[in-house]
C-alpha positions as CSV (number, residue, x, y, z in Angstrom):
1,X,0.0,0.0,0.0
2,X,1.5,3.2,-1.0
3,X,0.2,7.0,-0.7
4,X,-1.9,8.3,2.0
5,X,-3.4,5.1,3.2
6,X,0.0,4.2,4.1
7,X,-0.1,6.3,6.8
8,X,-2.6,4.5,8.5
9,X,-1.4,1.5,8.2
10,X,0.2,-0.5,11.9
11,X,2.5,-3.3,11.6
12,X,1.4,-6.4,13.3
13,X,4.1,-6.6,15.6
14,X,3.4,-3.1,16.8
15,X,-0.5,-3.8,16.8
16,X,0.2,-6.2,18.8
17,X,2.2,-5.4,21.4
18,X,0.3,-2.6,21.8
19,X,-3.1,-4.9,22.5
20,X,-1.3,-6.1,25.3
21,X,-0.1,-2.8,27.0
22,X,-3.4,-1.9,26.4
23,X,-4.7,-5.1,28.0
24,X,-1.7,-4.4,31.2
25,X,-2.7,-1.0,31.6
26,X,-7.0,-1.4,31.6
27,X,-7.0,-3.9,33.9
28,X,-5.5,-2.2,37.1
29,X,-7.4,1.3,35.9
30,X,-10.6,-1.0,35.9
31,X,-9.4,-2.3,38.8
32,X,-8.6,0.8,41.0
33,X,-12.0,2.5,39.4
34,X,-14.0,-0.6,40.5
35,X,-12.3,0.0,44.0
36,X,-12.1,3.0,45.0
37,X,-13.9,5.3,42.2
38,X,-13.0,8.1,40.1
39,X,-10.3,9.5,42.0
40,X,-8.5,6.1,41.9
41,X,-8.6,6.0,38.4
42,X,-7.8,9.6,37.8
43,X,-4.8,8.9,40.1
44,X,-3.6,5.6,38.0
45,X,-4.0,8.0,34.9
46,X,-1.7,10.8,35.9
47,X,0.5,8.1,37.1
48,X,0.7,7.1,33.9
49,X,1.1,10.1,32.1
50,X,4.2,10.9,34.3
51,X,5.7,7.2,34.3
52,X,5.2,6.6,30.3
53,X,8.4,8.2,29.5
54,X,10.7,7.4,32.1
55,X,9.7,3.9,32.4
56,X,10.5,3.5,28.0
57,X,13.9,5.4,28.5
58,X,15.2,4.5,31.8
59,X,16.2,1.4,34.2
60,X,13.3,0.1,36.2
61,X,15.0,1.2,39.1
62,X,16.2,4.9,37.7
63,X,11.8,5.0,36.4
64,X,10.6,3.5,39.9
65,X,12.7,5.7,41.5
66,X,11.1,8.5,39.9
67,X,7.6,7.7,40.3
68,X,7.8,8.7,43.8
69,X,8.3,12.5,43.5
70,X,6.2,12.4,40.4
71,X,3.3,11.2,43.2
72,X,4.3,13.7,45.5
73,X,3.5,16.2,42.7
74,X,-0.4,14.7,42.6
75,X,-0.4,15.1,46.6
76,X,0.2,18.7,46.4
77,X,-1.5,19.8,43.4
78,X,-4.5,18.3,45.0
79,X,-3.7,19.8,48.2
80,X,-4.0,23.6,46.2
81,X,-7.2,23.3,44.7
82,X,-9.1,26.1,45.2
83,X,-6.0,28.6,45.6
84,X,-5.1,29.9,42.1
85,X,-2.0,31.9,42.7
86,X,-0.5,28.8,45.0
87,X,-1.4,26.5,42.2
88,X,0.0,28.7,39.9
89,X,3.3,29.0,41.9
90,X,3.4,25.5,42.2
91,X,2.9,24.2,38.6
92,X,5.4,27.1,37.5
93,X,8.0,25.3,39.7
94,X,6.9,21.9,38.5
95,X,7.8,23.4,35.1
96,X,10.9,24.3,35.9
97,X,12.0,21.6,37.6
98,X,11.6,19.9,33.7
99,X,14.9,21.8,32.4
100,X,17.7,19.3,34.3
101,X,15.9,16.2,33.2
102,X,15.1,17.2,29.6
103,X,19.3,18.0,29.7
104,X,19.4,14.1,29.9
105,X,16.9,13.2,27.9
106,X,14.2,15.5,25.8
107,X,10.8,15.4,27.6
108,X,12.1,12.8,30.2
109,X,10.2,14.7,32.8
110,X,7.6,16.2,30.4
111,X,4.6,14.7,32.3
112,X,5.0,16.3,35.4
113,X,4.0,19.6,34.5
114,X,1.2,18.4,32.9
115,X,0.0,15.9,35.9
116,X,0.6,19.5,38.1
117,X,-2.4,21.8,36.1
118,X,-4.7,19.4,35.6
119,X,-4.9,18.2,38.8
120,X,-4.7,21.5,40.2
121,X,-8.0,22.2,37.7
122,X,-9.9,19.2,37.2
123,X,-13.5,19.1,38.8
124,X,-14.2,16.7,41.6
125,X,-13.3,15.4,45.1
126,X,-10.0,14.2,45.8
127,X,-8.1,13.0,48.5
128,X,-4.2,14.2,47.8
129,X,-2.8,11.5,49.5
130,X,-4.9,8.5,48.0
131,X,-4.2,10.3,44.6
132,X,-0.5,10.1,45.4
133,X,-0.4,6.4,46.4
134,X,-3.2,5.7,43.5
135,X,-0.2,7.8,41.1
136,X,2.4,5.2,42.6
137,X,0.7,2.4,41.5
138,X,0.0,3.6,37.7
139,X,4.0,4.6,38.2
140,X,4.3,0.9,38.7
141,X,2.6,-0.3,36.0
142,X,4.8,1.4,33.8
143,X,8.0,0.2,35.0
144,X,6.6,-2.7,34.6
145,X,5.3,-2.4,30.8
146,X,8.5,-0.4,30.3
147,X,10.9,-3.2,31.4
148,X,8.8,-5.3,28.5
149,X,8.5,-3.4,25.6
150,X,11.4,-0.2,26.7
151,X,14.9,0.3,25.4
152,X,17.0,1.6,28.4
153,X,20.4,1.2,26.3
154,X,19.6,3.4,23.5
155,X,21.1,6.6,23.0
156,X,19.2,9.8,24.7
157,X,19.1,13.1,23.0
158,X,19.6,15.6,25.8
159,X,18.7,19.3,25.3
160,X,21.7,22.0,24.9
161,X,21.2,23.9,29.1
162,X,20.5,27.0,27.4
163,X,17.5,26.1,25.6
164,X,16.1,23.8,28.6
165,X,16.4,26.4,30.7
166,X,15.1,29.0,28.1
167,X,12.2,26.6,27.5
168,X,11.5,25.7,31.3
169,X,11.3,29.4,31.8
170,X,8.7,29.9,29.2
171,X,6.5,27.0,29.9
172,X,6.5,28.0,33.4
173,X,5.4,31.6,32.7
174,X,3.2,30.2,30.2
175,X,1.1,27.4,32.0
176,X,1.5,29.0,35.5
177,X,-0.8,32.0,33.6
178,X,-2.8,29.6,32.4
179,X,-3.7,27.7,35.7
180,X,-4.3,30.9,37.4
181,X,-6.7,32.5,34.9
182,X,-8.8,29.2,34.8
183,X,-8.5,29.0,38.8
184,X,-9.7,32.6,38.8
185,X,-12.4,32.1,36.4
186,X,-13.8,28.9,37.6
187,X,-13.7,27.4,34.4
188,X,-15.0,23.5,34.7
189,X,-13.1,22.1,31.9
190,X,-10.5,25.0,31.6
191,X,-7.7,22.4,32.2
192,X,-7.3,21.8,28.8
193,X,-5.6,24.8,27.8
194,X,-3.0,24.6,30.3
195,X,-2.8,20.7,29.3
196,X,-2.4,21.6,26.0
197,X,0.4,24.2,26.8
198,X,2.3,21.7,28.7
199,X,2.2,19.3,25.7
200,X,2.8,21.7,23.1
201,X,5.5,23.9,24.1
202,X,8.7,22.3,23.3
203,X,12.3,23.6,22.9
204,X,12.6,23.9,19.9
205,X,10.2,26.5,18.6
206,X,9.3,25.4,14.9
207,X,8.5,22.2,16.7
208,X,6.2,24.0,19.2
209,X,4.4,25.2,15.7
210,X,4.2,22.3,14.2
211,X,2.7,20.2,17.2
212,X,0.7,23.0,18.0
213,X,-1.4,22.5,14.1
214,X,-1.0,18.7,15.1
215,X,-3.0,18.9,17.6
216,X,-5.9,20.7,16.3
217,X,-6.1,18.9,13.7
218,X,-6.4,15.6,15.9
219,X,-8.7,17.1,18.9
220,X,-11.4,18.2,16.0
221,X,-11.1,14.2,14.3
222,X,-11.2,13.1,17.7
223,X,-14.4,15.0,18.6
224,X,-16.1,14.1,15.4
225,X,-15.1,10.4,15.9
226,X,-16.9,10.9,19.6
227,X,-19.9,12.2,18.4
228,X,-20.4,10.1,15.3
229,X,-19.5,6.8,18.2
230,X,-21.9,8.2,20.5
231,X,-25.1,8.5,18.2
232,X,-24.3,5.5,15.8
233,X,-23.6,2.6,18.5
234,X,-25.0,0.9,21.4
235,X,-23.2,1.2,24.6
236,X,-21.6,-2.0,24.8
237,X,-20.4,-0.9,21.3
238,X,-18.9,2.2,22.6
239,X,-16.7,0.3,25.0
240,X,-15.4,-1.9,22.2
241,X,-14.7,1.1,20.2
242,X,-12.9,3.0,22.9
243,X,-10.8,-0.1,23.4
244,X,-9.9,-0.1,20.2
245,X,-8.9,3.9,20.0
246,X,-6.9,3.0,22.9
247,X,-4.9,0.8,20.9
248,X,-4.9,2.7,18.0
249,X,-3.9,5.6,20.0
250,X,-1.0,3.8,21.8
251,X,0.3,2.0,18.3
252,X,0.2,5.6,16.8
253,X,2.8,7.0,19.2
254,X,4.8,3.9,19.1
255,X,5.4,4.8,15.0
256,X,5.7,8.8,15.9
257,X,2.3,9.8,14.5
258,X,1.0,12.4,16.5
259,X,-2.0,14.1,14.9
260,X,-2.9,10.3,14.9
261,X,-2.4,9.8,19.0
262,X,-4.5,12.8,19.5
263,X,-7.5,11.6,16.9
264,X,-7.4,8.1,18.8
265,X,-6.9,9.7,22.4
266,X,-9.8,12.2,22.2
267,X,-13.1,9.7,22.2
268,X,-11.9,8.2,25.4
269,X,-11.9,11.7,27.0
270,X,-14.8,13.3,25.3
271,X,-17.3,9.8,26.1
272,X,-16.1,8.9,29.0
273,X,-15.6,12.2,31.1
274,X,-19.5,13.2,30.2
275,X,-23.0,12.1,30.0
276,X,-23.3,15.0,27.2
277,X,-20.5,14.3,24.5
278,X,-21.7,16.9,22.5
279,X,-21.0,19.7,24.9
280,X,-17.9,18.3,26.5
281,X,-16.2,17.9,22.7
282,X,-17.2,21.5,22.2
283,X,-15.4,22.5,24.9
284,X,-12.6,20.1,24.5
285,X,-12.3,21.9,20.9
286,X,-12.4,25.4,22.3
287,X,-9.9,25.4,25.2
288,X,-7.1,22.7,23.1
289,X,-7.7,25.4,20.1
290,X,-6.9,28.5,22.4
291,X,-4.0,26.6,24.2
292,X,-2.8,25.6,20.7
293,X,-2.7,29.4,19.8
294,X,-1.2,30.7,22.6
295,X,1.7,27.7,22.1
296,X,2.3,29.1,18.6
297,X,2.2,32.6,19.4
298,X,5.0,31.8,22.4
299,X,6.8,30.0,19.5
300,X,6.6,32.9,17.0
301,X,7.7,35.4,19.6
302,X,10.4,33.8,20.7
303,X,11.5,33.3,17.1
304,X,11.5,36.7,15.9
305,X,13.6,37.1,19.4
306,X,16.0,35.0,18.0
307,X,16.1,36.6,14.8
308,X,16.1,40.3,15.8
309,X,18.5,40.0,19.0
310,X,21.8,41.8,18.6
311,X,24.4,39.6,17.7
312,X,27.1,38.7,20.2
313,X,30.6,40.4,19.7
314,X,33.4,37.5,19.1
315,X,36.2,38.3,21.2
């Protein structure tokens, strides 16, 4: 198959490894939401989001290691619910904090940030600390799924100090805006944007502008996947199809595709986080397009920085 629908297509070996992180990872989620509720699995989920990429790029023992402060992130973003500025503060630090690690590695740490604002944001009731033990076991799981399907040996591209410092710096500014405007405003679903930031901003700034269009373009398939899943099928249907997207979603950033991961990823959120899809994809549309926007405007701005800065002296 050559052309566009190459694009699509998953090699078996891929497909199928991916059916059985997908099979590893659901059943402690179902598990912990079967439990002990939402909060549980909201806590396995973050602990996921945080674990994926140490757990693929490290030694068990260098990812297990970091699942614990990664937890201790959930406990206090919890803990500041309710306080913009704090929460603010604190997700501004967490962004920070991203610079050493992504001098190892690029985006080694990446999840943190992101596991900081929406938690921080996200509507509900929460315990911090059973959302921190609850992050420690999705940690876990992905040490667990990393050791299987990682590669610890390969070589890491580190980022130069400067630009991981420049780019910690921005994303700190950035999202800690962002958190604090939606804490202010009470926005239910407001998390998004500052989700989006944390996922979009990267060092590099034509990649911030590129992953930035990406992930419009996936969020709006995504949504009209939802919708078109919601009024077509049965509900037992829906959970079939969600599994699926799961695994379409997780083969998809196995090969690098990323408007691809979005398109898959986006049903699950949109069906599952809502009795009404159709306003909770509108949403999801509105806040990732404005976080998208203000990603690419940071990226154009810093840009024509780099462009129109006077020009260091040689000595």
């Amino acid at each position: 198959m050559t052309g566009l629908g190459a694009s699509w297509v998953v090699p078996r070996r891929v497909l199928l490894l991916c059916v059985l992180a997908s099979v590893v990872a659901l059943v402690p989620l179902a598990g912990a939401f079967l439990l002990a509720g939402a909060s549980a699995a909201v806590g396995m989920v973050m602990g996921y989001t945080a674990g994926a990429r140490p757990a693929l790029t490290l030694r068990p023992r260098h990812a297990l290691a970091l699942a614990v402060p990664a937890a201790m992130t959930g406990v206090v973003a919890v803990a500041l619910r309710g306080q913009p500025a704090a929460a603010a503060c604190f997700v501004a630090l967490c962004c920070l904090l991203v610079a050493p690690a992504s001098m190892r590695a690029d985006g080694l740490m990446a999840g943190v940030p992101s596991v900081a604002a929406v938690l921080s944001l996200v509507p509900g009731d929460f315990r911090p600390e059973l959302v921190g033990l609850w992050m420690l076991a999705g940690g876990v799981v992905m040490v667990l799924l990393g050791s299987r399907i990682g590669a610890p040996d390969r070589p890491r591209d580190g980022v130069a100090p400067a630009r991981a410092w420049r780019h910690a710096v921005v994303m700190a500014v950035t999202v800690g805006s962002a958190v604090y405007a939606v804490g202010v405003l009470a926005w239910p679903h407001g998390y998004w944007i500052a989700l989006t930031l944390t996922i979009v901003l990267r060092p590099f700034d034509d990649q911030t502008l590129k992953r930035s269009w990406q992930r419009v373009l996936g969020t709006v398939g995504g949504v009209i996947l939802a919708l078109l899943l919601a009024g077509l099928l049965p509900l037992w249907a829906i959970g079939v199809a969600l599994g699926a997207c799961l695994v379409l979603m997780l083969a998809y950033t196995v090969q690098g595709d990323y408007p691809k991961q979005v398109l898959f990823l986006t049903p699950s959120v949109v069906l599952l986080g809502s009795a009404s899809p159709g306003t909770l994809a509108a949403e999801r549309a509105l806040y990732t397009a404005v976080g998208a926007i203000l990603a690419g405007a940071v990226a154009i701005a810093l840009a024509w920085y780099d462009t129109h800065r006077p020009k260091e002296n040689p000595a």
